[in-house]
C-alpha positions, 0 to 999 in steps of 0.5 A: 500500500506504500508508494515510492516517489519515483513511481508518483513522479512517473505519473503512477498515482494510486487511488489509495495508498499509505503515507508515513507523517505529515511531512510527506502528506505536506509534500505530496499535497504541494504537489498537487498529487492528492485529493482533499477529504470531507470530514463529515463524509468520513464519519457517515462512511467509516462510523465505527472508525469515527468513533474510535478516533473521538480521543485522537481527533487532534491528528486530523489537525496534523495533515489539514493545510490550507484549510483542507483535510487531506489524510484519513490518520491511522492510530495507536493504542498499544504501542509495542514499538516504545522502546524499554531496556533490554539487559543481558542479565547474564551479565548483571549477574556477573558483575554482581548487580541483582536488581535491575537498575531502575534510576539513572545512577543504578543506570549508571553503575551497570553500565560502569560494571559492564565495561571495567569488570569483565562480565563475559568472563574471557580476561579481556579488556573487550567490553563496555556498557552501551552504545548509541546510533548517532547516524538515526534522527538523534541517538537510539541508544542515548533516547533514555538519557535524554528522557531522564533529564525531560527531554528529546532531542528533534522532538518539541516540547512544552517547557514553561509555557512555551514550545522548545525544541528538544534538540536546545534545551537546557536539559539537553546540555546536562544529558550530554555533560552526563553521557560525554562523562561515560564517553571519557571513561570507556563507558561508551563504545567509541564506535556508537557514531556509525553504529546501527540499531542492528549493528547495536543489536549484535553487540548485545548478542556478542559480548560486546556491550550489556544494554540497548534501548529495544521495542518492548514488542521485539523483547517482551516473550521468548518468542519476540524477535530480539530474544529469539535472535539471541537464542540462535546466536549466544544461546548461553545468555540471558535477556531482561527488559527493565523501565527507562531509568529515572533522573532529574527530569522523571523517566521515559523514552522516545514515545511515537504517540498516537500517530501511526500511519496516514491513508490519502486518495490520489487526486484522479479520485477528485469527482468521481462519485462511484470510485469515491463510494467504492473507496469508503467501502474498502476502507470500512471494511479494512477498519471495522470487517473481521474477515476483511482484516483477517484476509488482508494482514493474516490470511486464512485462518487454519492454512496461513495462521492460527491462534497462539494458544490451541483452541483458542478463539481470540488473543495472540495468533501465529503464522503457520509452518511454510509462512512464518516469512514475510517474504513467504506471506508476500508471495501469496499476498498477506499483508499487500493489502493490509491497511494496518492500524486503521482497524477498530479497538474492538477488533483490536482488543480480540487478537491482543496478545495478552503478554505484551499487552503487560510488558507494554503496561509495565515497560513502556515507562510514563510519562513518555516524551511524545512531541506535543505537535503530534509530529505534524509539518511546519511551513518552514521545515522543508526549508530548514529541518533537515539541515538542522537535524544534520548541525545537531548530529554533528555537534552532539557527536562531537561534545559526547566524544570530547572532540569540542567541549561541552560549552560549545552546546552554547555555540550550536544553540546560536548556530541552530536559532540562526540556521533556521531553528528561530524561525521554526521555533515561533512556527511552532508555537503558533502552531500549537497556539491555534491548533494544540492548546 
């Protein structure tokens, strides 16, 4: 259902098919390849979707410009993909740690441990405590330290009344005081500028470093892919999730919030009645029909996939022998045409599995940092944003490794304010101003 921009440059505009967030929503409106929505038509066609969105409806704000609606939003509930920390608890009990850290100066000595007492046993000088991804948005694996100062870089946020920019401020320069520390200690893997979230992974798996910030979903069971990948690799090591550590500001992580996904009509629908009404039709059903979900994301039940627990009729399901691949899935297509988290909470609520539905409750640490703006496009990111994102790599990069000292955060603050971060910070606060407050 996803679409490339070769293909919409190419002219091959579907009548339906999925955006990731408002930016590309924005860009693809600005070219003139969408069609713009009624919301009042929305409600009458896809009721029960209507009514699921009631305590979301601040997201149609995010992708209304000029005016004009032009996405259908998908949300999220549950959230699997927040993410908590995976331990190697194994390594824990090495170095003789048996609670699993909870604040950040427990944090703190785990990581220490990790990376001076040789948890893996082999006499090396060989290990350390974590690792980041400097190459992502910020820092996958530095997402928790922030969070424990209140904060997220790239993400905006209400401080003191007033909309801030995550990537300057205050707090900011104590988490990176508190991570260039680690850095010069040996805490930190030097290698964490071009580190990967599966390169960071097979760290874990391979006595490299002790902890990664993880999706609860992908370490929550023995059957969640971190864990199970583990198991084939260091099938003698042990996994824990743990709550992101506590700090001065509270605890949390990056939290996605409840954004998912956006549908939008390519703009050939514009006028035309019948495709229009066919259109609501498919999209009732995607949302709201059990044997329309089910097709789409599943299959057919007892050949494609069954329920987790024999004899079961609801909870959690599982791909059958011959389609546990997604490419297997794909070649019959499963899932080509599924439309995601645009289904019902009722529906929703029958194939939860009921395991990470509590790891979710108990690991997905609240309050979480989630950008008060819902992620949503201000005029001027097209223009500045990027480039931005790209001076903060650079300088946080560089004060972590001690390559600049840490008062150059100052001087990247006023080169972020100049280079455009100004400007997107009064946007923003307009923006939340007339539409989020």
């Amino acid at each position: 259902m996803k679409v490339t921009d070769a293909s919409i440059a190419s002219g091959e505009v579907p009548d339906l098919f999925m955006l990731g967030d408002p930016a590309n929503v924005a860009a693809y409106q600005g070219q003139g390849v969408l069609t713009d929505l009624d919301l009042n038509q929305i409600k009458e066609k896809m009721p029960e979707y209507a009514k699921d969105m009631e305590s979301s409806d601040k997201l149609f704000q995010t992708v209304t410009f000029d005016g004009k609606l032009w996405a259908i939003p998908m949300f999220i509930d549950l959230k699997p993909y927040d993410f908590a920390q995976l331990w190697r608890k194994d390594w824990l009990d090495a170095v003789g740690i048996a609670k699993i850290p909870e604040t950040l100066e427990e944090y703190e000595a785990a990581v220490y441990a990790f990376a001076q007492k040789d948890p893996d046993g082999n006499g090396k000088n060989d290990t350390f405590g974590l690792t980041g991804t400097a190459t992502s948005t910020w820092s996958s694996g530095f997402y928790s330290i922030f969070g424990a100062f209140g904060v997220e870089p790239t993400m905006w946020h209400l401080i003191d009344g007033k909309i801030v920019n995550g990537s300057v401020a205050p707090q900011t320069k104590e988490a990176l005081a508190l991570l260039r520390k680690w850095y010069a200690d040996g805490v930190i893997d030097p290698e964490f500028i071009t580190d990967t979230q599966d390169s960071y992974r097979k760290k874990l798996y391979n006595n490299r470093i002790g902890v990664i910030e993880e999706q609860v979903g992908r370490g929550a069971t023995p059957e969640s892919a971190t864990i199970a990948e583990m198991r084939g690799i260091n099938p003698d090591a042990t996994l824990t999730l743990g709550n992101n550590p506590k700090g001065p500001g509270g605890y949390g992580s990056w939290d996605w919030g409840v954004k998912s996904n956006f549908v939008v009509l390519g703009n050939q629908v514009k006028g035309d009645a019948a495709k229009l009404e066919k259109i609501f039709e498919i999209l009732r059903a995607q949302s709201s029909d059990e044997e329309t979900i089910n097709r789409t994301s599943l299959g057919i039940q007892g050949t494609h996939w069954t329920f987790a627990e024999e004899g079961a009729t609801s909870g959690a399901t599982k791909f059958l022998p011959g389609f546990e691949k997604q490419e297997e899935r794909d070649a019959q297509g499963i899932r080509l045409f599924s439309l995601g988290n645009i289904t019902t909470r009722e529906y929703r609520a029958k194939y939860l599995n009921p395991a990470i539905a509590e790891a979710v409750k108990t690991y997905s640490s609240t309050p979480n940092h989630t950008d008060v703006l819902l992620f949503s496009t201000l005029p001027s990111d097209g223009q500045y944003k990027q480039n931005l994102t790209q001076l903060m790599q650079k300088y946080f990069a560089q004060i972590i490794s001690g390559e600049i000292p840490l008062e150059d955060f100052d001087k990247f603050v006023a080169e972020w304010n100049a280079a455009g971060g100004e400007q997107l910070t009064k946007e923003a606060n307009e923006l939340y101003e007339k539409q989020f407050k």
